[in-house]
C-alpha positions as CSV (number, residue, x, y, z in Angstrom):
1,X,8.4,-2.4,7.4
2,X,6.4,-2.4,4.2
3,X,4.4,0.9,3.2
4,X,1.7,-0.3,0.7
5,X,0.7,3.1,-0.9
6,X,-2.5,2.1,-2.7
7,X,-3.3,3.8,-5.8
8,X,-0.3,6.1,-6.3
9,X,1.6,6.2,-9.2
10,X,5.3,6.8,-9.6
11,X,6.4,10.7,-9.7
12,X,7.8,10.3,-13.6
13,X,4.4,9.5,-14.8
14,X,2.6,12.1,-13.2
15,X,1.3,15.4,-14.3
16,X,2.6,18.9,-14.0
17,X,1.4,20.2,-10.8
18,X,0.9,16.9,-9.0
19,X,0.8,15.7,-6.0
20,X,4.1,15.0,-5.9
21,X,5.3,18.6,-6.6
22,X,6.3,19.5,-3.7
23,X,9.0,19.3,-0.6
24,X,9.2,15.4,0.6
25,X,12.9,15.3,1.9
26,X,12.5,11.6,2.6
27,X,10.0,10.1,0.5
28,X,11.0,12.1,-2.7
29,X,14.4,10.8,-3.1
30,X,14.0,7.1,-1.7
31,X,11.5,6.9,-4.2
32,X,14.0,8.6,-7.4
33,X,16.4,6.1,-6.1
34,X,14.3,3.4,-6.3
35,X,12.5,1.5,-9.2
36,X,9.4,2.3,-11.5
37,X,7.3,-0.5,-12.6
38,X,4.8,-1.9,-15.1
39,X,1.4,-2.7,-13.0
40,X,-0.9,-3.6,-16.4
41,X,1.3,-6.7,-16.9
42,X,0.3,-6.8,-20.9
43,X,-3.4,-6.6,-20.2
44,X,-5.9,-4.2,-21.5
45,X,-7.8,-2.0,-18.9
46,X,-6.9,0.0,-16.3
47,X,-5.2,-1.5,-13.1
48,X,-7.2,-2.3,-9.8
49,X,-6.1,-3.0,-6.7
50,X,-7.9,-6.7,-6.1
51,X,-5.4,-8.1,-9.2
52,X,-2.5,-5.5,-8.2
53,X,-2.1,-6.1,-4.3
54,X,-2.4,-10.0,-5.0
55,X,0.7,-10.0,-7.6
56,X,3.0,-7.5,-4.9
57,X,1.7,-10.3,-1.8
58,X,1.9,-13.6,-4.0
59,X,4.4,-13.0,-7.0
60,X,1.6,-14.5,-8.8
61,X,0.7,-12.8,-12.3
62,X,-3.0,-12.7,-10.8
63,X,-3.8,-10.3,-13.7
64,X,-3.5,-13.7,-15.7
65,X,-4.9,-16.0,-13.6
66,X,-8.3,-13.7,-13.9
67,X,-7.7,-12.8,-17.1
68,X,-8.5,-9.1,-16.5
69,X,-8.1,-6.6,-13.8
70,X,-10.2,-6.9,-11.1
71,X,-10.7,-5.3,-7.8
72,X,-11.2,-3.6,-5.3
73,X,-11.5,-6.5,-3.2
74,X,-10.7,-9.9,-4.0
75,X,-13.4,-12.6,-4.7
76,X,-13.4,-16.4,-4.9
77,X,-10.4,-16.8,-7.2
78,X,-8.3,-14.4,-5.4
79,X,-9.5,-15.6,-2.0
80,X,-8.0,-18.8,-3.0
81,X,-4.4,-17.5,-3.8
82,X,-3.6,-15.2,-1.2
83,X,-4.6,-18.1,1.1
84,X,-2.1,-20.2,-0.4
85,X,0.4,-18.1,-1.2
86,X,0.3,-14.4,0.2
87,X,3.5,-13.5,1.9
88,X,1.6,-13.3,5.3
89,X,0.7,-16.9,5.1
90,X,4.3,-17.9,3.7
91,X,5.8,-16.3,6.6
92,X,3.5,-17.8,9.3
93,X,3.9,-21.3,7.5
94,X,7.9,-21.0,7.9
95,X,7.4,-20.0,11.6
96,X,8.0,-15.8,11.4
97,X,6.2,-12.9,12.9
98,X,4.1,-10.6,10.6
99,X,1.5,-8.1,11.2
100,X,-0.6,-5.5,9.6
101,X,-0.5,-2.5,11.4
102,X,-3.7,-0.9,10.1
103,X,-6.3,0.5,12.7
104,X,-9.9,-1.0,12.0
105,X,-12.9,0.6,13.5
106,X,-15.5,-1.3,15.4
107,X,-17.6,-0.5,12.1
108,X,-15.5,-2.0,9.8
109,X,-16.1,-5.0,11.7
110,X,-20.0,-4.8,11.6
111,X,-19.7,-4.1,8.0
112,X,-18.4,-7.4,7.5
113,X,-20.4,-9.2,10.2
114,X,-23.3,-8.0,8.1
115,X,-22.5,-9.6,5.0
116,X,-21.1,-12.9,6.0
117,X,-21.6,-14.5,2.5
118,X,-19.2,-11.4,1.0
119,X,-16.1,-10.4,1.2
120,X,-15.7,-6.9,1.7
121,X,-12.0,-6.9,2.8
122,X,-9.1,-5.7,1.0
123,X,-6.3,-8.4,0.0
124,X,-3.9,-7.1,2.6
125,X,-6.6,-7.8,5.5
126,X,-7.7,-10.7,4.2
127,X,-4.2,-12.2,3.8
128,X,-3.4,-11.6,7.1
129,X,-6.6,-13.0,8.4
130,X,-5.7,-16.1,6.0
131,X,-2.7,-16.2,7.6
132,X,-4.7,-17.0,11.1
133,X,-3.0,-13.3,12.4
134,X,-5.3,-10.7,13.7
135,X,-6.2,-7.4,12.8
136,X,-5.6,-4.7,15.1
137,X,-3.0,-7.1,16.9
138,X,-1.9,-6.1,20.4
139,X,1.6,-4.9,21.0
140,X,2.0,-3.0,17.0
141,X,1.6,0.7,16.8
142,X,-2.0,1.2,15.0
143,X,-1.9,3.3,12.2
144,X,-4.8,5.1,10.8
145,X,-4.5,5.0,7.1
146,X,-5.8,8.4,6.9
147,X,-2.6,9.5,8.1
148,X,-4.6,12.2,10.3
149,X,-7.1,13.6,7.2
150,X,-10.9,13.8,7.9
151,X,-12.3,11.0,6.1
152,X,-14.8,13.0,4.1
153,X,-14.6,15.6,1.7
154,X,-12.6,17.7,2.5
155,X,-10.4,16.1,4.5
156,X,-9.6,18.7,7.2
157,X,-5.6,18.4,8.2
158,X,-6.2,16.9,12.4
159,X,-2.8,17.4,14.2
160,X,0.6,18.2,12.9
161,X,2.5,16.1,10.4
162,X,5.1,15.3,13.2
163,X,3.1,13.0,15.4
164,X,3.8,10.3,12.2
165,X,7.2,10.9,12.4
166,X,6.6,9.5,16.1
167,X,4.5,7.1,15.3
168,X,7.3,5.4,12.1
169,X,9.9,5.4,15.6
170,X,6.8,3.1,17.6
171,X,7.0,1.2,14.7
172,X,10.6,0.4,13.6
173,X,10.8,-0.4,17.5
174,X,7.7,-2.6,16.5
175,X,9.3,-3.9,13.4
176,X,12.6,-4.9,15.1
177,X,10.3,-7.5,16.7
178,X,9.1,-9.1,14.1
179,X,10.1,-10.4,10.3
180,X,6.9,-8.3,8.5
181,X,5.1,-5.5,9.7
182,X,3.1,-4.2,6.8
183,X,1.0,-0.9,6.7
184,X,-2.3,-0.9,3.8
185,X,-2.2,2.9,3.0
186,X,-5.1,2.8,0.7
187,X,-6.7,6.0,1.5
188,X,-4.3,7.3,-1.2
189,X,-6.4,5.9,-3.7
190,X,-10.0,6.8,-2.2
191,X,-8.2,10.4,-2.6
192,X,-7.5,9.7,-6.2
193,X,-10.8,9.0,-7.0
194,X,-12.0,12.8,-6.3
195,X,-10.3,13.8,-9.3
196,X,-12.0,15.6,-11.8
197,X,-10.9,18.1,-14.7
198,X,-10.0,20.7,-14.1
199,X,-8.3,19.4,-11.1
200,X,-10.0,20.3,-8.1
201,X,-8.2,22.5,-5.7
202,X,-9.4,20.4,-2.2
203,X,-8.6,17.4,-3.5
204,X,-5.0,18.6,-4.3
205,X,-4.5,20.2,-1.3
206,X,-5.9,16.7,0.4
207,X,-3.2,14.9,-1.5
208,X,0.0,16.7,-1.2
209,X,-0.9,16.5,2.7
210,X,-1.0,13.0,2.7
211,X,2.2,12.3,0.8
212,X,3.5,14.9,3.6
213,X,2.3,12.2,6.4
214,X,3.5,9.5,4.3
215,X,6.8,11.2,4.3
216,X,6.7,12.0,8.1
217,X,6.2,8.4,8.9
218,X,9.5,7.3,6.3
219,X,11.0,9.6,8.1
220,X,10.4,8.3,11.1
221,X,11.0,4.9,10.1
222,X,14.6,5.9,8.7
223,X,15.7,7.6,11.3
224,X,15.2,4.8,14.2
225,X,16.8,2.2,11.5
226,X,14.1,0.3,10.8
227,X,14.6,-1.3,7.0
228,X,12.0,-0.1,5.0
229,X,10.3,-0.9,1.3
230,X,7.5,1.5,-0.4
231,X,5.2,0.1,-2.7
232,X,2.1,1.1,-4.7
233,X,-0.3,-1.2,-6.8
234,X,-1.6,1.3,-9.4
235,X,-1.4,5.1,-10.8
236,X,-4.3,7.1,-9.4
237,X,-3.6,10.2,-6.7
238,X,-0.8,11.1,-9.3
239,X,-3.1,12.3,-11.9
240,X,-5.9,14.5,-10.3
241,X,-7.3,15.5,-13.8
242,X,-9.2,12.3,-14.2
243,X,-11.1,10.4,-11.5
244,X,-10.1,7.1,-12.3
245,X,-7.2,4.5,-12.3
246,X,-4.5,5.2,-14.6
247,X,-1.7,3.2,-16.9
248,X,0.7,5.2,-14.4
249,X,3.7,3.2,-13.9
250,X,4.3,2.2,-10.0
251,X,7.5,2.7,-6.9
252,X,9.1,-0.1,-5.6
253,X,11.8,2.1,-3.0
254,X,13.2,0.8,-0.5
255,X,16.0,1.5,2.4
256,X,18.2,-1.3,4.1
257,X,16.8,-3.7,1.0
258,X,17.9,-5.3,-2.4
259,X,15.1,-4.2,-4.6
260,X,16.7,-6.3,-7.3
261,X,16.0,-5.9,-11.0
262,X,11.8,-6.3,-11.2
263,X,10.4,-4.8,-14.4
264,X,6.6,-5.2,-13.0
265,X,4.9,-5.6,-10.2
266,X,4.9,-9.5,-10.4
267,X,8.7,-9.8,-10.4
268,X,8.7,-7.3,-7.3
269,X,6.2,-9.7,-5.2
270,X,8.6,-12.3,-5.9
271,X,11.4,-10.1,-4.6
272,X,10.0,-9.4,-1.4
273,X,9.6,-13.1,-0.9
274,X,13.2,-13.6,-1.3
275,X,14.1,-11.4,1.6
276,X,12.8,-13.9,3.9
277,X,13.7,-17.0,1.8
278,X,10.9,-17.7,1.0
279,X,11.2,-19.8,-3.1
280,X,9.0,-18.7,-5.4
């Protein structure tokens, strides 16, 4: 089971009085144990998810291959190399079972309908669409990557914490049938972008919840025995005090895994390709 955090950096990078201060009993110390890497790969400019969630699916330096950072979603140039080489479509080439366990709205759907020329999708959607798998695929737990927040400002709390612990059990029980079940938590990073200084008080409060629901659904996860990695693609949620990206170093965590000895995030796409034998 792969938790794709999207935009949050790793706890050693962040502020005083971050997001992260603050009592996650699971995702806390998987994440201590686990690794902290490079996501600017060398490259001036600050990280964006388009180049970032390309090198963790690919273990391509697509940083390189654009010659900048580029996001949020992918265009032409990306398209091309998460449909050659994104772990999704890897795995469905070599005959395994992978699927994105993200809930998508009937709107998300019209929005793309409506702009048939464009892109609008993330790389984790489109890789798994690349891969010929569907979105919102029958018999995997949906997850809604709110993680129970109200999408707008600002983003009441809807039902307890504990309902994701449930929901990580559905889907280790879910992930025992299959090789990949992935989960896009990018509403992490739409968080991080209401930063501001000073800090703003609901957008704190927003983001401490979430990491609570994240750590509910480790939890979970853990507990039924599902083997589990965390991931992020770049620093944002973090660091409340600005509204951007940041240089933030990123987790690679994981439980059940060998998370190996990656420096960036490159090197770590590459190790999750080895898990399922995959070369490089």
């Amino acid at each position: 089971m792969w938790l794709a955090l999207d935009g949050v950096g790793h706890p050693q990078d962040a502020p005083p009085g971050s997001v992260w201060e603050q009592d996650l009993p699971t995702l806390r110390p998987l994440v201590d144990a686990g690794l902290c890497l490079d996501a600017t790969l060398g490259v001036p400019g600050l990280p964006q998810s388009g180049t970032g969630q390309a090198c963790w699916l690919t273990g391509t330096d697509a940083v390189a291959l654009m010659g900048e950072h580029f996001g949020p979603q992918p265009g032409p140039t990306l398209q091309r190399l998460l449909s050659a080489q994104s772990l999704p479509v890897r795995l469905a080439r070599a005959g395994g079972r992978a699927a994105l366990a993200n809930h998508y709205v009937p709107a998300y759907f019209e929005a793309q309908a409506a702009r048939p020329g464009r892109n609008r999708m993330g790389c984790f959607p489109f890789s798994f669409r690349a891969a010929a798998l569907p979105l919102n695929p029958p018999g995997v737990p949906l997850v809604g990557a709110t993680l129970g927040l109200g999408y707008a400002r600002p983003w009441p709390e809807e039902g307890s914490p504990e309902r994701w612990v449930r929901m990580g059990a559905a889907l280790a029980d879910g992930a025992a049938r299959h090789d990949l079940i992935a989960a896009d938590l990018w509403f992490g990073d739409l968080l991080g972008h209401a930063g501001a200084h000073p800090v703003p008080p609901d957008a704190l409060t927003a983001g401490r919840a979430y990491l609570r629901r994240v750590d509910a659904l480790l939890r979970g996860l853990l507990d039924a025995g599902a083997r589990v990695v965390v991931s992020s693609d770049h620093g944002n949620l973090e660091d409340l005090g600005v509204k951007g990206h940041t240089h933030a170093r990123v987790p690679f965590a994981g439980s059940g895994v060998n998370l190996g000895s990656p420096v960036n995030v490159v090197e770590a796409g590459q190790v999750l390709a080895g898990w399922f034998g995959l070369p490089d």
